[in-house]
Structure formats: structure tokens, C-alpha cells
C-alpha positions as CSV (number, residue, x, y, z in Angstrom):
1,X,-23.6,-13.8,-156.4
2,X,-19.6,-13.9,-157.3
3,X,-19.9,-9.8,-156.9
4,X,-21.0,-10.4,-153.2
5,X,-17.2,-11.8,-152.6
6,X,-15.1,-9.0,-153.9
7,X,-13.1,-7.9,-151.2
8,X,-14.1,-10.8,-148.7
9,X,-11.1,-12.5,-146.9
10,X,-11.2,-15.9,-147.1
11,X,-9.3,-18.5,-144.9
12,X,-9.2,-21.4,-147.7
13,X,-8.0,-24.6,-146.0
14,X,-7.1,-28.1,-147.6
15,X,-7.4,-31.7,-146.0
16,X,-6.1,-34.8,-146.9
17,X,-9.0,-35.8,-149.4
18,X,-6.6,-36.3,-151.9
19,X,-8.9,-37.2,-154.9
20,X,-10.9,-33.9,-155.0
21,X,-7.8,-31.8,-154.9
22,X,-8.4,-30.7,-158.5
23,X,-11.5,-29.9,-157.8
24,X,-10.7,-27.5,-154.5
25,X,-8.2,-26.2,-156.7
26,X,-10.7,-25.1,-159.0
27,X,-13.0,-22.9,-157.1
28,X,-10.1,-21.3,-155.7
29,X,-9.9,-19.8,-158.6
30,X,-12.9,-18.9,-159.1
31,X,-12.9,-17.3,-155.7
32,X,-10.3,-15.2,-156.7
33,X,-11.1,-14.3,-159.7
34,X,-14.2,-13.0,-158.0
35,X,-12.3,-10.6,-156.3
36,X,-11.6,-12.7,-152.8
37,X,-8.4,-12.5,-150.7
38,X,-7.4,-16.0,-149.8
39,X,-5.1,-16.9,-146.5
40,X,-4.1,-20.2,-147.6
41,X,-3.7,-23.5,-145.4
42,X,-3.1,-27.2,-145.6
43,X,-2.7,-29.2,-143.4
44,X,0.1,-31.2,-142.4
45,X,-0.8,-34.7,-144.1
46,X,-2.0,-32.5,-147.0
47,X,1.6,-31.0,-147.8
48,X,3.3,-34.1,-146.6
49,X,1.6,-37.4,-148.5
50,X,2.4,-38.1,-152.0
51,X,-0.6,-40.2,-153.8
52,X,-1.5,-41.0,-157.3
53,X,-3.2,-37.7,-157.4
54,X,-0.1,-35.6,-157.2
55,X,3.3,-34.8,-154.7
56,X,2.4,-33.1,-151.2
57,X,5.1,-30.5,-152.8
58,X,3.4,-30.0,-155.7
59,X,-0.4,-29.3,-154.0
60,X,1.3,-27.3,-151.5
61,X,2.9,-24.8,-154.8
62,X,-0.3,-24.8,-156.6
63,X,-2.2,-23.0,-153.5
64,X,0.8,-20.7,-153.2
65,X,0.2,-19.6,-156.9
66,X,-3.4,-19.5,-156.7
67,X,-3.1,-17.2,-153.4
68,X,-0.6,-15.2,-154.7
69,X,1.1,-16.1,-150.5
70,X,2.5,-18.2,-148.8
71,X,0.3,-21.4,-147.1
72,X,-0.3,-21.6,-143.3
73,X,1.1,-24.9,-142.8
74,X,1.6,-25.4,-139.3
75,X,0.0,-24.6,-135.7
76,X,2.6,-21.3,-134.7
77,X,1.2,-19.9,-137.9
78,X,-2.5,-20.5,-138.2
79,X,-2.6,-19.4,-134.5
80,X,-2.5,-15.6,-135.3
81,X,-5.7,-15.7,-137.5
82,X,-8.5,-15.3,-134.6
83,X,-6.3,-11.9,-133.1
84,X,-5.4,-10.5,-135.9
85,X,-8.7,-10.8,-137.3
86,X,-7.2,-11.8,-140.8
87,X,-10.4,-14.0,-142.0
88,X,-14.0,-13.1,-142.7
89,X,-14.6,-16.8,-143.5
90,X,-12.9,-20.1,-143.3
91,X,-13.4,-22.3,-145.7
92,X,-12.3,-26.0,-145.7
93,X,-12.2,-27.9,-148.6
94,X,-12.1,-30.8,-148.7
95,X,-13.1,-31.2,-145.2
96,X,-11.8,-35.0,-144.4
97,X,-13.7,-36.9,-141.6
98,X,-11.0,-37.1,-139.5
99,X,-10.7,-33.5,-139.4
100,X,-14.4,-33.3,-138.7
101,X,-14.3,-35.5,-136.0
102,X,-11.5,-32.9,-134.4
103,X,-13.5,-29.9,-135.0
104,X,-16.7,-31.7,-133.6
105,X,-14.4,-32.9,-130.2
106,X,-12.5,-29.5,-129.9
107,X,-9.1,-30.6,-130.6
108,X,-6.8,-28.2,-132.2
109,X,-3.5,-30.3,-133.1
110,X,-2.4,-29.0,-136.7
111,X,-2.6,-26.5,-138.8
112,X,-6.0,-26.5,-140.1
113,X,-7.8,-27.1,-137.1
114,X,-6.0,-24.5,-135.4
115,X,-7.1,-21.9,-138.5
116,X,-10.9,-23.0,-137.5
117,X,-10.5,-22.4,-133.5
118,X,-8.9,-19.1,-134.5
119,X,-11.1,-18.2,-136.8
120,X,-13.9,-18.9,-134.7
121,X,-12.8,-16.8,-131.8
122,X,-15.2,-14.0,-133.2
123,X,-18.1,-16.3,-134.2
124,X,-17.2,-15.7,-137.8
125,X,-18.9,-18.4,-140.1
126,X,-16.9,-21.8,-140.9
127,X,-17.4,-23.2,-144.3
128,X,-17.3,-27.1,-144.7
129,X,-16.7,-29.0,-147.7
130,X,-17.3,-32.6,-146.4
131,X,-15.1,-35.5,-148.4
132,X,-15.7,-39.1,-147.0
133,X,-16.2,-42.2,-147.7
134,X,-17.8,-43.3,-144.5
135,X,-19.8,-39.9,-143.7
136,X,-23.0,-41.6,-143.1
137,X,-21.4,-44.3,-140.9
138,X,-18.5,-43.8,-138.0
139,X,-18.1,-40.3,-139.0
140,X,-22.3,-39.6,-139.3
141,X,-22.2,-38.3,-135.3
142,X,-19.2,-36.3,-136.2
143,X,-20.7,-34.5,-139.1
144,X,-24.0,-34.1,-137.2
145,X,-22.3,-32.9,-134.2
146,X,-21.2,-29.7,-136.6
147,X,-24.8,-29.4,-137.8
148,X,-26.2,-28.1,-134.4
149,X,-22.9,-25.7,-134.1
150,X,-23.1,-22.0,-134.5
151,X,-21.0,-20.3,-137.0
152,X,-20.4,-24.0,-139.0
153,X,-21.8,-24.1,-142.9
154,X,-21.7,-27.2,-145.1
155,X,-21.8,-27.1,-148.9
156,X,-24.2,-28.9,-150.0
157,X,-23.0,-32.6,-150.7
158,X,-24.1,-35.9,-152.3
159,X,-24.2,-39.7,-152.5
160,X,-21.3,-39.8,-155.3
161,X,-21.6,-43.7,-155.8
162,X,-24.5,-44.9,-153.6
163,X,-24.2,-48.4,-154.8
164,X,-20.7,-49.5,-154.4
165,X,-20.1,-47.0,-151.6
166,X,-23.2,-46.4,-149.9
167,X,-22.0,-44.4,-146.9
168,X,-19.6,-41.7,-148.8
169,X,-20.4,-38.7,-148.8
170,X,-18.8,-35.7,-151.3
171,X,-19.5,-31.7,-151.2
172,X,-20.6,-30.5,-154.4
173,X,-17.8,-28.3,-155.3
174,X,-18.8,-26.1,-157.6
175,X,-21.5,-24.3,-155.0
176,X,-18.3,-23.5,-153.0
177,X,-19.1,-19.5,-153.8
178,X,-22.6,-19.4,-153.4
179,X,-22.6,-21.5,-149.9
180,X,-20.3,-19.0,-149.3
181,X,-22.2,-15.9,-150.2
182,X,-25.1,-17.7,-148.0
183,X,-22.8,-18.4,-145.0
184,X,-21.6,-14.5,-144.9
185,X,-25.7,-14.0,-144.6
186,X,-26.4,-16.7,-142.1
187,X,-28.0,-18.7,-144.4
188,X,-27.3,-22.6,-144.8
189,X,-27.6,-23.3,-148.6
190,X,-30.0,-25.7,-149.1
191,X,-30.6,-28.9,-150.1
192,X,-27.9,-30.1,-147.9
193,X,-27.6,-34.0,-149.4
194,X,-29.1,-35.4,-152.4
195,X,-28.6,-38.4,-154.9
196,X,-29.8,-35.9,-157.9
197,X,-27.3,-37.3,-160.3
198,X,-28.6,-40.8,-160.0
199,X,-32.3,-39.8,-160.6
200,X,-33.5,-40.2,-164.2
């Protein structure tokens, strides 16, 4: 599956989910260690919000080591990346509600969500790595919304603490490449939510 990315360019673009940074980070790496070309972006929040997991500053220089480039991090920039036809896929990851509820309404106001209405000039597929706490509640209609939309992809996700927070909702990381590999097919990886980690 990893072979199937060599060569691929990848639009890889970070929300403000601060808490699975590390875990973004991760498959980045592994994406390009498979061989991928990454155009990085964060967005604007992203770079600019320092949090217990880590300064904006230092985020922002760990994707610019990891893409061997400089990050997309505002509008001007990311604007160029539907003409130019820099991206074969745009991955975003994590994908916060609040930027899913942009994509879902149409509104293009930073960097990220600029990358995706560029990207998706051509139809090319859209890769989403949804990171939210209230996912199954005010942002439910958002997410759904981006179900029924051509040319969007979710990795599959999970109920990461159905008990205490019953309506989040986290990708499962880790399938980052192979949803990826699927989406360049057409193919939604499936299943799309489960609870497996809580099942004896």
C-alpha cells in the first residue's frame, strides 16, 4: 500500500486540534518516507496558539523539517494550489469542526480552507482527518454535510472516550496512508466509525 504513494503530491494541512499534533506529525513521516511530496499548511490558529501541547512556533518548524519546505500559512499562498496544479491530494489532519463546518458552508477565510477550495478546483480527492469533541452533536450536520460531497474522504474515526465524552469523535491516525491510497482510487475506506477499542 505505502508503494502506491511514491511520487504522489500531497497537500498535508494542520488544524487547530492541538492534542493530536503528535500524532499528525507522525504519519507525516511516514508519508514521506514512503516516497510522497508534501506541500505543507497550517492554519492560522495552528501556527499562532501556544497550548500545553507545544508553541505555535515550534509545530509550525516541525512541518517545515518534515516537508523539507516551507508551510502555506496564509490565504495569498494557498490560493495558487488549484492553478498550478501543485496537489494530487489534500489531506487535513486533524480536521477541527470548525473547519468542517467552513468547508461544509463554502467559506474560504484562511489558509487551510483556501488550500481545500483550490485544491478542489479539479475535483481532486480531499482527505479528512476529523478531531472533535462534539462531532456527533453541533458539528454532526457539518460532518454529514461532507459525507454526501464529491471528492471529500474521511479516515476512518472512533469514539475515543464514549463515556465521559460521548459525542467526540477522533480519526484513527495511523490509516492516514491507506485512506489515502483508497481516496486516490475513489474508494472510502471502510468502517468509517467504530468503538473497537472498547469491545472486549
Amino acid at each position: 500500500m505505502l508503494e502506491e504513494l511514491k511520487g504522489l503530491r500531497i497537500g498535508y494541512a494542520m488544524t487547530g486540534s492541538f492534542c493530536t499534533f503528535e500524532r499528525s506529525f507522525e504519519q507525516a513521516v511516514v508519508l514521506r518516507e514512503a516516497g510522497a511530496e508534501l506541500i505543507p499548511v497550517m492554519s492560522e490558529k495552528a501556527i499562532g496558539t501556544d497550548s500545553r501541547f507545544g508553541s505555535g512556533k515550534d509545530h509550525l518548524s516541525r512541518l517545515r523539517y518534515i516537508a523539507g519546505r516551507e508551510v502555506i500559512t496564509d490565504v495569498a499562498a494557498a490560493e495558487p494550489i488549484g492553478p498550478k496544479g501543485l496537489t494530487d491530494i489534500m489531506i487535513v489532519a486533524p480536521c477541527t469542526s470548525n473547519t468542517a463546518a467552513k468547508l461544509a458552508a463554502g467559506i474560504t477565510d484562511g489558509a487551510v480552507t483556501m488550500a481545500v477550495k483550490s485544491h478542489l478546483r479539479s475535483g481532486k480527492p480531499v482527505l479528512l482527518a476529523i478531531a472533535s469533541n462534539d462531532s456527533l452533536l453541533g458539528s454532526a450536520k457539518n460532518i454529514g454535510e461532507l459525507f454526501n460531497r464529491k471528492s471529500y474522504y474521511f479516515v476512518p474515526m472512533r469514539q475515543d472516550d464514549w463515556i465521559n465524552k460521548p459525542a467526540s469523535l477522533v480519526a484513527e491516525f495511523s490509516l492516514i496512508p491507506e485512506a489515502a491510497a483508497a481516496a486516490m482510487k475513489g474508494i472510502q475506506l471502510r468502517p468509517l466509525i467504530t468503538s473497537a477499542e472498547h469491545i472486549q
